[in-house]
C-alpha positions in Angstrom: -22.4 -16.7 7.8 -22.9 -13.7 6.2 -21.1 -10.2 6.9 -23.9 -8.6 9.6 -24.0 -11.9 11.0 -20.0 -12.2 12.1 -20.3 -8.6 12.9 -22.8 -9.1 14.9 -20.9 -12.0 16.6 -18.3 -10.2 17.3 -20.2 -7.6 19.2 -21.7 -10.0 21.3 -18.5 -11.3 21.9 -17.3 -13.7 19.5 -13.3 -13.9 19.5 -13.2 -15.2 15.8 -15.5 -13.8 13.9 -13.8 -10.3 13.5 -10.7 -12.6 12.0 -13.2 -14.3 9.3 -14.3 -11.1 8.3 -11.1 -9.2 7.8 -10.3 -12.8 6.0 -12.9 -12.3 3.6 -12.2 -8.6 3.0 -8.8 -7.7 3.4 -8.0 -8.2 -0.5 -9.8 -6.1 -1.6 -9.4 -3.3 1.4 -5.8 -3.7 0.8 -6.2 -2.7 -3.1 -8.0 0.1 -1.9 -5.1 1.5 0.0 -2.5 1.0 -1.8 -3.9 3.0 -5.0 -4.9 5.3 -2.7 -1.8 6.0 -1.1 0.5 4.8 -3.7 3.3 3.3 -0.9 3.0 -0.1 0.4 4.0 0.7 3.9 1.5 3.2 4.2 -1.6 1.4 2.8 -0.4 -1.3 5.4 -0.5 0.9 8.3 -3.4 2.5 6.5 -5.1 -0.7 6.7 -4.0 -1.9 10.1 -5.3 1.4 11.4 -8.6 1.1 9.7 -9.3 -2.6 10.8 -8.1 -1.7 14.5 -10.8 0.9 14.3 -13.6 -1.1 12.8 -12.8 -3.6 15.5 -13.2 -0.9 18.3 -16.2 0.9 16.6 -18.5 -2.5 15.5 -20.9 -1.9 18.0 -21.6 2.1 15.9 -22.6 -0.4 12.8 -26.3 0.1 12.8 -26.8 -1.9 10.0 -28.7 -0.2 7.0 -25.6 -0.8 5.1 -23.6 -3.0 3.9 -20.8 -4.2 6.2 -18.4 -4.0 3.1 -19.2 -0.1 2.4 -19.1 0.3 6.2 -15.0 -1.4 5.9 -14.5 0.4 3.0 -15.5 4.1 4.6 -13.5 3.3 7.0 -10.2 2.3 4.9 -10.8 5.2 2.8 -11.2 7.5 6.0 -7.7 6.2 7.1 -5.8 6.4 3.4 -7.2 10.0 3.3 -5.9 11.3 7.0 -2.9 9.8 6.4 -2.5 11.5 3.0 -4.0 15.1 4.8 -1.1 14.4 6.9 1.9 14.8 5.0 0.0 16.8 2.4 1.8 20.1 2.1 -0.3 21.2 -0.9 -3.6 21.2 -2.8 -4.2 19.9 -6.2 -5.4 23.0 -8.6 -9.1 22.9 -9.7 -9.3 21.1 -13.1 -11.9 21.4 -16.0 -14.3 18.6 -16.5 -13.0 15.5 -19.0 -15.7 12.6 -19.7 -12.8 10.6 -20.9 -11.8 7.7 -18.4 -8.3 7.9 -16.9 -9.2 3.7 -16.2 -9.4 3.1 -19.9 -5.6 3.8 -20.1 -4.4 2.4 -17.6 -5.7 -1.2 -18.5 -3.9 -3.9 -18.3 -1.3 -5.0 -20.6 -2.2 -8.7 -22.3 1.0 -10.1 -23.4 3.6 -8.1 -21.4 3.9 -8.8 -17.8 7.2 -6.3 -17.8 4.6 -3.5 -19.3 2.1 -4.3 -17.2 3.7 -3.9 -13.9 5.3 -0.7 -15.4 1.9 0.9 -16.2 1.1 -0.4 -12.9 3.1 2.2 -11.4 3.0 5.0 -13.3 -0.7 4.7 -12.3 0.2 5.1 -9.0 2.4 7.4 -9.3 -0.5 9.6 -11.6 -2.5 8.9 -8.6 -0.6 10.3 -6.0 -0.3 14.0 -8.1 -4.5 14.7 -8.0 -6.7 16.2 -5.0 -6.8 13.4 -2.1 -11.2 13.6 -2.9 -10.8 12.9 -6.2 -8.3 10.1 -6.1 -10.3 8.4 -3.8 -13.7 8.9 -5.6 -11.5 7.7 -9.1 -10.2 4.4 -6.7 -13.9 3.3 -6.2 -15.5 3.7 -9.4 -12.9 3.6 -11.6 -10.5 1.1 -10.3 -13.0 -1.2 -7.8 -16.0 -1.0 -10.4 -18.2 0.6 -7.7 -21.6 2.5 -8.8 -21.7 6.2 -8.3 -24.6 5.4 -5.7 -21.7 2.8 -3.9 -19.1 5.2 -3.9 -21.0 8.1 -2.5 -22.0 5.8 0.4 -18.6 4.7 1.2 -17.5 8.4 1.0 -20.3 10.2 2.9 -21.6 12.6 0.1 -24.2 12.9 -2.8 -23.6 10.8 -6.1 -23.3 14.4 -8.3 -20.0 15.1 -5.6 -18.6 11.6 -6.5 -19.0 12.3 -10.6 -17.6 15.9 -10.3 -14.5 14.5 -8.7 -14.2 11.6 -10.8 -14.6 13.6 -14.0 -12.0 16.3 -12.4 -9.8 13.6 -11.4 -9.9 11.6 -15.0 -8.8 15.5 -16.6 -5.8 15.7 -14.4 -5.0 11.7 -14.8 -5.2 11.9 -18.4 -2.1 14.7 -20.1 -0.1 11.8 -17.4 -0.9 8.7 -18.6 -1.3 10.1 -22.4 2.0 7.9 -22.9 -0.2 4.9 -22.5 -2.8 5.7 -25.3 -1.3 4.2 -27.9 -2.1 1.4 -30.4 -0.4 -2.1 -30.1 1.7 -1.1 -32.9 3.1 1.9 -31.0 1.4 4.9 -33.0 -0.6 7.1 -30.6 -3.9 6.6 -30.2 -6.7 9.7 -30.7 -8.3 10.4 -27.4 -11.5 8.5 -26.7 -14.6 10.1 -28.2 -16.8 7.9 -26.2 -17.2 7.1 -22.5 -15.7 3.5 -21.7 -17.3 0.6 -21.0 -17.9 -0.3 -17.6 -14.4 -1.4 -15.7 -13.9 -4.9 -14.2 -13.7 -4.7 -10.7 -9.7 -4.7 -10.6 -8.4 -3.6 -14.6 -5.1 -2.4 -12.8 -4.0 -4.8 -9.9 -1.2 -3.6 -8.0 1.2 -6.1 -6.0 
């Protein structure tokens, strides 16, 4: 069955179907979280807070969506009070920068130890921009959304989404310039050219 179809089970009733659809999804829900909000016990209540609520609010899903942009606004509605929460500060407005903070934090191809450290500091990067633009960066860059997708997910017009992702990639980039480097550890010059498109998860996180 597809998605609107074990939603719509579960509205009328269904005790399962919820289950096979948080199944199918919570991958890729949980790697949402956790580069949004950078702590594993966070994304996890994050997430547990977000699927609690889809549960309670299926019956709102009017279906001229997808179910899996309906999830996602939801998880990233959760990451993003929880961060508003504890937030004790704004990020300060940043100049536009078409370079692509996802291009440096790709993954490592021989060295697992390097990998999992870049892992990190990515998430660690990510946790020091403006809450909008980390989670506009987290869709497109990271999940390999469209700009279309992402504005969905987040409620507002595709030119919003690119404004924050190119503000986000400017503040991303100065700290993970470390990163840039060639394989035989001279630094790289910055990227002239936009990157190719991501893969839908370049950096996992565990």
């Amino acid at each position: 069955m597809d998605d609107h179809e074990l939603l719509r089970l579960h509205v009328a009733g269904n005790p399962d179907s919820f289950g096979y659809l948080v199944k199918r999804h919570r991958d890729r829900m949980w790697a949402v979280a956790i580069r949004t909000l950078g702590e594993p016990e966070e994304a996890a209540d994050a997430l547990q807070e977000a699927f609690i609520s889809a549960f309670r609010r299926a019956d709102s899903f009017r279906g001229d969506a997808k179910v899996t942009t309906w999830l996602h606004r939801i998880v990233v509605n959760a990451c993003l009070d929880r961060i508003r929460r504890r937030q004790v500060r704004q990020a300060d407005p940043l100049p536009e920068d078409e370079d692509r903070a996802a291009e440096l934090a790709g993954p490592a191809e021989d060295d697992p130890a390097e990998l999992r450290e870049r892992r990190m500091d990515v998430l660690h990067a990510l946790k020091q921009i403006n809450t909008d633009q980390r989670s506009a960066l987290v869709l497109v860059d990271m999940e390999g959304y469209s700009i279309e997708e992402a504005a969905a997910i987040l409620g507002c017009a595709p030119g919003t989404v690119k404004s924050r992702c190119a503000r986000g990639r400017a503040k991303l980039l100065p700290l993970l310039r470390h990163w840039q480097t060639t394989r035989g550890g001279s630094p790289a010059g910055p990227a002239t050219e936009p990157a190719a498109a991501p893969a839908k998860n370049p950096v996992g996180t565990e």
